[in-house]
N, CA, C and O of each residue as an XYZ file, in Angstrom:
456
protein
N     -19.973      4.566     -2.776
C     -19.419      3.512     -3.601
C     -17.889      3.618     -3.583
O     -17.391      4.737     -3.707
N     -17.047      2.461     -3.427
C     -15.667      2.258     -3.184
C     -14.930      2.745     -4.814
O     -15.553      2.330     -5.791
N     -13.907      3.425     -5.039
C     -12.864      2.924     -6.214
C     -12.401      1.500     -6.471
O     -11.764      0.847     -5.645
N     -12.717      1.118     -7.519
C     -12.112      0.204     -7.934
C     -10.446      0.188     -7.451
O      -9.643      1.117     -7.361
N     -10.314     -1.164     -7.205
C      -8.856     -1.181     -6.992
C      -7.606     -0.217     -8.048
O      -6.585      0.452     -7.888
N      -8.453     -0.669     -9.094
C      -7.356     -0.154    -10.389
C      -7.166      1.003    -10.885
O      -6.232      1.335    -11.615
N      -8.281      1.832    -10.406
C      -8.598      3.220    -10.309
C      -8.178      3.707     -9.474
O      -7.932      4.864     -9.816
N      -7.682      3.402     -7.650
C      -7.235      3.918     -6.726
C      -6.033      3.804     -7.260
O      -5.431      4.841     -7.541
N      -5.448      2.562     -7.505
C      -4.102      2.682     -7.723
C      -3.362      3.770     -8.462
O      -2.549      4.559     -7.981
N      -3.887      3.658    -10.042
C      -3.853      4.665    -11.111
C      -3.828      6.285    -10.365
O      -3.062      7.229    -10.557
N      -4.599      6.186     -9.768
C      -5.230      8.354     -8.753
C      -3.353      7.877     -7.750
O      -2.285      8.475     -7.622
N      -3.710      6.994     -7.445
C      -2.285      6.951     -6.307
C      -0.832      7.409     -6.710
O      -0.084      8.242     -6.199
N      -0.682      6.546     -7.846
C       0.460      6.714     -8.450
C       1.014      8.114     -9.360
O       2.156      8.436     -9.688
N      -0.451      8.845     -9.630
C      -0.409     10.040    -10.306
C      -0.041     11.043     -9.305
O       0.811     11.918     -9.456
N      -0.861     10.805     -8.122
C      -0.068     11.829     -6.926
C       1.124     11.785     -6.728
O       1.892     12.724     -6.938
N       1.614     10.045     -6.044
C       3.151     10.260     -6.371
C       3.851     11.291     -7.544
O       4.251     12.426     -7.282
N       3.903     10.752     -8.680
C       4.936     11.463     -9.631
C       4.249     12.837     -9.380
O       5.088     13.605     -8.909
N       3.297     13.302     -9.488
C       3.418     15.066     -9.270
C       4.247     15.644     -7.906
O       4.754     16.758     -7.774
N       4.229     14.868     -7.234
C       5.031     15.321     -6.281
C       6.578     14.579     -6.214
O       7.144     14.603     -5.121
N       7.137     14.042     -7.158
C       8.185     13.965     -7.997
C       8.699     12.413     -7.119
O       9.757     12.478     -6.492
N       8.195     11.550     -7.117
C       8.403     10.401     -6.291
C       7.987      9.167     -7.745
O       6.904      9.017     -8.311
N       8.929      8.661     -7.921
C       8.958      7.296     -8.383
C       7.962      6.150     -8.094
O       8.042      5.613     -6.989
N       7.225      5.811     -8.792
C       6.543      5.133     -8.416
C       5.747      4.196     -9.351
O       5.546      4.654    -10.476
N       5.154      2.706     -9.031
C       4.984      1.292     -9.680
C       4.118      0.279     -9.354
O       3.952     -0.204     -8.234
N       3.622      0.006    -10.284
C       2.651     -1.499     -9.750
C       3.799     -2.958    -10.122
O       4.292     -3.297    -11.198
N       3.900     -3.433     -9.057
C       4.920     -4.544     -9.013
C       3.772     -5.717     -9.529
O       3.746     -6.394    -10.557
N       3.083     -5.670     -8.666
C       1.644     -6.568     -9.223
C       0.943     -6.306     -9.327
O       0.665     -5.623     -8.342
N      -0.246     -6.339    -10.348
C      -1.097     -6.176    -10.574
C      -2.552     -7.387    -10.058
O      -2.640     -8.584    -10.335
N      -3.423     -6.619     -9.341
C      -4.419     -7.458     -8.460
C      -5.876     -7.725     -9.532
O      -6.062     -7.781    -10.747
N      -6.535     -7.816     -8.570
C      -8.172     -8.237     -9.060
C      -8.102     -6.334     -9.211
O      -7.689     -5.407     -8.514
N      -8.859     -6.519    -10.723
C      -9.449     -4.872    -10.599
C     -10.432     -4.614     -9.696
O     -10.249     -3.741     -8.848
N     -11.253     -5.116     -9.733
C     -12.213     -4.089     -8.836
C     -12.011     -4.111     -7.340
O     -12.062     -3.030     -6.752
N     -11.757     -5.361     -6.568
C     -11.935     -5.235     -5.155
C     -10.453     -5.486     -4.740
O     -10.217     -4.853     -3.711
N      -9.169     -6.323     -5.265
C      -7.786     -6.685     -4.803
C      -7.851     -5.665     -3.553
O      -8.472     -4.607     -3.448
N      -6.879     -6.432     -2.506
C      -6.298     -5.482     -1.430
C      -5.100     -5.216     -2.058
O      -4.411     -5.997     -2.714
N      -4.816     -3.541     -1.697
C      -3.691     -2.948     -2.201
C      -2.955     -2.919     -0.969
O      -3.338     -2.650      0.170
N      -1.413     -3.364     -1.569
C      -0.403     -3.172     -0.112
C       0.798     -1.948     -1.083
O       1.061     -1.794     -2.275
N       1.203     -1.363      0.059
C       2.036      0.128     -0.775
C       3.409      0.059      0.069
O       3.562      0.665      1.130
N       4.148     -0.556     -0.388
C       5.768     -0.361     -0.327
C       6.327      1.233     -0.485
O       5.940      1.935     -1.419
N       7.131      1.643      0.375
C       7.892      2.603     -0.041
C       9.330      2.649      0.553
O       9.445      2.785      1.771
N      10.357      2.551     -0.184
C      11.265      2.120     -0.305
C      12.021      3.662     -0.010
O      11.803      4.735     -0.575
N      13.042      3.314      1.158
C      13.935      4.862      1.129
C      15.004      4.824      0.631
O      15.709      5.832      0.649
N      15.458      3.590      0.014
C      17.127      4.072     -0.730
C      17.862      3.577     -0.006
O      18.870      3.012     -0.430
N      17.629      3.635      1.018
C      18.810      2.695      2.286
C      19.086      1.819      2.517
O      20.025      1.598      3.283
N      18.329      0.852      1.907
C      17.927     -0.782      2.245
C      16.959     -1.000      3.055
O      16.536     -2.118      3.348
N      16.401      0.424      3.615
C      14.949     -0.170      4.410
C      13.559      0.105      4.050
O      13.447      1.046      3.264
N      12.803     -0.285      4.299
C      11.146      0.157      3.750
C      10.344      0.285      4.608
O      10.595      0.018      5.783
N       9.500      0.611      4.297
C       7.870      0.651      5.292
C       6.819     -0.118      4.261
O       6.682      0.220      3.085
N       6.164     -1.112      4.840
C       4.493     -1.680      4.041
C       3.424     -1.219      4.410
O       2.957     -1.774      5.404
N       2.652     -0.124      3.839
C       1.443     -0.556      4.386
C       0.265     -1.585      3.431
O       0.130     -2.185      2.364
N      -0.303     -1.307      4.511
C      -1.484     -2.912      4.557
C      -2.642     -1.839      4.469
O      -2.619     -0.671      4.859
N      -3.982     -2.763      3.661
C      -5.273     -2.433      4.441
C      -5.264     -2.448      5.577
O      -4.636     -3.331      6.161
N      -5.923     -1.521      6.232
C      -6.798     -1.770      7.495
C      -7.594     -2.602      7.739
O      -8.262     -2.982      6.777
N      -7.901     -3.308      9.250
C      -8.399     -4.323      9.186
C      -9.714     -3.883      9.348
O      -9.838     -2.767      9.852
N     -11.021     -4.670      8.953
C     -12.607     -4.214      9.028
C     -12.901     -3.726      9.998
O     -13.973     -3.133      9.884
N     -12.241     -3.635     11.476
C     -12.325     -3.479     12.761
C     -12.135     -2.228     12.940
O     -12.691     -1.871     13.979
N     -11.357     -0.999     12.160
C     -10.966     -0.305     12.224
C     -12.151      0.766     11.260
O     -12.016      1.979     11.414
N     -13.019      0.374     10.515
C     -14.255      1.044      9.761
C     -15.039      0.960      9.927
O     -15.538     -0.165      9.973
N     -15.885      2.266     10.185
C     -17.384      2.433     10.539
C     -18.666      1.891     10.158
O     -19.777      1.893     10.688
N     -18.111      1.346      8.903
C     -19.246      1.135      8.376
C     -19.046     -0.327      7.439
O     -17.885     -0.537      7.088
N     -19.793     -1.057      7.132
C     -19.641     -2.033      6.611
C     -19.331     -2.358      5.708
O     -18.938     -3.490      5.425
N     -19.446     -1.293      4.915
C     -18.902     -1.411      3.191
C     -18.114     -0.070      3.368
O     -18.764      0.968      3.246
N     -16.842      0.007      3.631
C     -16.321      1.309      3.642
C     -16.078      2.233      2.158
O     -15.437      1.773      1.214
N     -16.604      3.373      2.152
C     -16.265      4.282      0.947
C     -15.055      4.191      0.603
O     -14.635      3.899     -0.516
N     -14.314      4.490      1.758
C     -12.746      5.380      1.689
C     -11.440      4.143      1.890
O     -11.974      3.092      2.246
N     -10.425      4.041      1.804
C      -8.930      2.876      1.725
C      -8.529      3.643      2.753
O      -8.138      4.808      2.691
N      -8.636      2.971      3.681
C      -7.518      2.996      5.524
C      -6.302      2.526      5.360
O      -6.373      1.345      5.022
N      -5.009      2.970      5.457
C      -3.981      1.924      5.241
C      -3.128      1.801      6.939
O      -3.079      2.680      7.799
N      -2.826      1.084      6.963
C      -2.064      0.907      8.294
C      -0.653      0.103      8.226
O      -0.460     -0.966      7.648
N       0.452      1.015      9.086
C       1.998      0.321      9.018
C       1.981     -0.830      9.311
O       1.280     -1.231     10.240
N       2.918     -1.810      8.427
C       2.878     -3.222      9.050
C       3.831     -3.208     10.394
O       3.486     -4.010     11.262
N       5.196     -2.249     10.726
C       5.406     -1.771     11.990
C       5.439     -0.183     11.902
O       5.082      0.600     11.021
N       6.084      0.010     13.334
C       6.264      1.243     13.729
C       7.492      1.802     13.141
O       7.435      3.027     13.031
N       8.625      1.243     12.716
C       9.641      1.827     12.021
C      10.195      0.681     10.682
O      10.011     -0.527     10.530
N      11.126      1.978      9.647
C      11.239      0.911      8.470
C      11.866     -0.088      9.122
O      12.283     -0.074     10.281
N      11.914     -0.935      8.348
C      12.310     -2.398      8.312
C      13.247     -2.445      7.582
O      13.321     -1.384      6.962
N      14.572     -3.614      7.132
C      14.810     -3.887      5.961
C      14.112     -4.586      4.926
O      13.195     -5.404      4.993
N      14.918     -3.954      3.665
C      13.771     -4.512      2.706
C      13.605     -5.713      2.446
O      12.752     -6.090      1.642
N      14.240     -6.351      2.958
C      14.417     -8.531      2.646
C      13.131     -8.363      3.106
O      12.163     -8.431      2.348
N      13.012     -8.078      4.676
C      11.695     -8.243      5.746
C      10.677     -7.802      4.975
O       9.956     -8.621      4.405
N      10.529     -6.823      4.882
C       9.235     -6.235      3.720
C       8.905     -7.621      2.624
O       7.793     -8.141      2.538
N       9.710     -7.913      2.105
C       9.306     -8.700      1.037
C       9.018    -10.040      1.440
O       8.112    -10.699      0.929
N       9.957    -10.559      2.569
C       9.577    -11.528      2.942
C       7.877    -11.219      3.228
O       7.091    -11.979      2.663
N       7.519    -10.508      3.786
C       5.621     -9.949      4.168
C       4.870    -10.465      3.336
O       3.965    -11.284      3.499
N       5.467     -9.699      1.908
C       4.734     -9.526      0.678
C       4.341    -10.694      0.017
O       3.349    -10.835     -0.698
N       5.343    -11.664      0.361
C       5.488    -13.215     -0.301
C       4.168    -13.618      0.377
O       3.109    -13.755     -0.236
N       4.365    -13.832      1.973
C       3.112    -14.524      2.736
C       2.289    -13.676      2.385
O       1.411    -14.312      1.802
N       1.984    -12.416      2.382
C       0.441    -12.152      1.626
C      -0.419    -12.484      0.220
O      -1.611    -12.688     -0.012
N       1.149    -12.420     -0.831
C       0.237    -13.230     -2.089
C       0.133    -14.672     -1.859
O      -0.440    -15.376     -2.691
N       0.589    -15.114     -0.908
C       0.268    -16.606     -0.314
C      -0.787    -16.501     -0.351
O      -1.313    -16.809     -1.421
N      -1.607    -16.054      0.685
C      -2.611    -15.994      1.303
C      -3.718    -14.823      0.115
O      -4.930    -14.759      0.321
N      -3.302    -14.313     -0.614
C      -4.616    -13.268     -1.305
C      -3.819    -13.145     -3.088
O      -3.145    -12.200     -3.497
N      -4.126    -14.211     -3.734
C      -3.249    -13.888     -4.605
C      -3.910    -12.780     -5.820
O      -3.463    -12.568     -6.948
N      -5.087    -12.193     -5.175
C      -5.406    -10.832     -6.084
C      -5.390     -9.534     -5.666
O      -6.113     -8.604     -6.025
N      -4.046     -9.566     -4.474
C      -3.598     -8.425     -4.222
C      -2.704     -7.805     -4.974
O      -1.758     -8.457     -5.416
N      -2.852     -6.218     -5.305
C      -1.799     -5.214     -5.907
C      -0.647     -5.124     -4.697
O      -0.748     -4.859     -3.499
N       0.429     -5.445     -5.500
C       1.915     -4.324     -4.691
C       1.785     -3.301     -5.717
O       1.601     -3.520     -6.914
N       1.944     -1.673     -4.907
C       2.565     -1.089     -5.162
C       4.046     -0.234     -4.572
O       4.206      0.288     -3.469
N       4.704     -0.288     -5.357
C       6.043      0.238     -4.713
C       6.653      1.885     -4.938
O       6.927      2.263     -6.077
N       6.765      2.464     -4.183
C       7.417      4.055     -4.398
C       8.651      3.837     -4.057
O       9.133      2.754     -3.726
N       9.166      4.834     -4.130
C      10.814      5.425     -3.612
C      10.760      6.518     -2.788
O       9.756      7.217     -2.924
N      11.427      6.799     -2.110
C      11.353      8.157     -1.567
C      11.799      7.796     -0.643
O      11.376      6.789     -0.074
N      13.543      9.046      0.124
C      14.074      8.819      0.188
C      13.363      9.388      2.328
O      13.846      9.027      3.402
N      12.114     10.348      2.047
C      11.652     10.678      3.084
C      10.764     10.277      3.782
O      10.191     10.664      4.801
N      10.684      9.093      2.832
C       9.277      8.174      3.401
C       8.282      8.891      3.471
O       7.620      9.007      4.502
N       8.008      9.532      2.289
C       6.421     10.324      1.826
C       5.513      8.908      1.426
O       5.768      7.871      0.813
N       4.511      9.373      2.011
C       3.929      8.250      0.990
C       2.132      8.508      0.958
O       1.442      7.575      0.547
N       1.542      9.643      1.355
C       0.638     10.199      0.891
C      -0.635      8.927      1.200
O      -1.291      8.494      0.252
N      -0.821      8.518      2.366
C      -1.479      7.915      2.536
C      -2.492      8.343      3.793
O      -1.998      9.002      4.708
N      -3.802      8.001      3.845
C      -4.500      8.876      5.319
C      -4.029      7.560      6.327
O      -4.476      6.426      6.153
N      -3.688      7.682      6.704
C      -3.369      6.570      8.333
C      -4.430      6.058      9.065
O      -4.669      6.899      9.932
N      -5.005      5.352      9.147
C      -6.144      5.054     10.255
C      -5.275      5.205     11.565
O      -4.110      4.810     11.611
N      -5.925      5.807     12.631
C      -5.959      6.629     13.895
C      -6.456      5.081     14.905
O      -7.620      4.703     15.042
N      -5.173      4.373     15.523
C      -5.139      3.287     16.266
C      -4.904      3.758     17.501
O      -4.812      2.980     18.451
C-alpha cells in the first residue's frame, strides 16, 4: 500500500530538517494520491525539480514506493524551474510543490536508475 501524499510529504520534510536543510510545502495537493514535485533550491539562483517518475519506469502497477526523476541533468535557473511548475499545476492542479534549500543540492531522494 502507497503513503498518502500528505504523509510522504510530512516523513520528507522531517528528514530534511534533521539533516539541517530548510524546507516547505509551497502547495499543498490532493492528500491521498497528488503528484509530488520537490524543488531544491541552491542559493545561487539555480535549482533542480524533481518530478514523479513516469509509470514506465515501475514494476508494478500500483507502485508501493515514490521514484523521483530530474527534470534535467544539471540545475537550471530558478525562473526555468518555475516556469515548469506553472505548466504542471496547469495540467494537475492537485499536485504538491515542495521546496528545500540547500546549498549542496542534497535532496534525499532514491533516483530511478534510467
Amino acid at each position: 500500500m502507497r503513503l498518502k501524499s500528505a504523509i510522504w510529504v510530512a516523513a520528507y520534510l522531517r528528514r530534511c530538517q534533521t539533516e539541517g536543510i530548510f524546507g516547505a510545502v509551497r502547495k499543498r495537493g490532493a492528500e491521498e494520491a497528488g503528484a509530488v514535485f520537490v524543488k531544491v533550491a541552491t542559493l545561487d539562483g539555480n535549482a533542480m525539480l524533481y518530478s514523479p517518475a513516469p509509470q514506465t519506469v515501475y514494476d508494478e502497477s500500483r507502485p508501493v514506493e515514490r521514484i523521483f526523476v530530474p527534470a534535467s541533468p544539471q540545475p537550471q535557473l530558478e525562473s526555468s524551474v518555475e516556469e515548469r511548475l506553472v505548466k504542471e499545476l496547469r495540467f494537475d492542479p492537485d499536485a504538491w510543490i515542495v521546496e528545500t534549500e540547500d546549498r549542496a543540492g542534497r535532496h534525499f531522494l532514491d533516483l530511478a536508475k534510467a
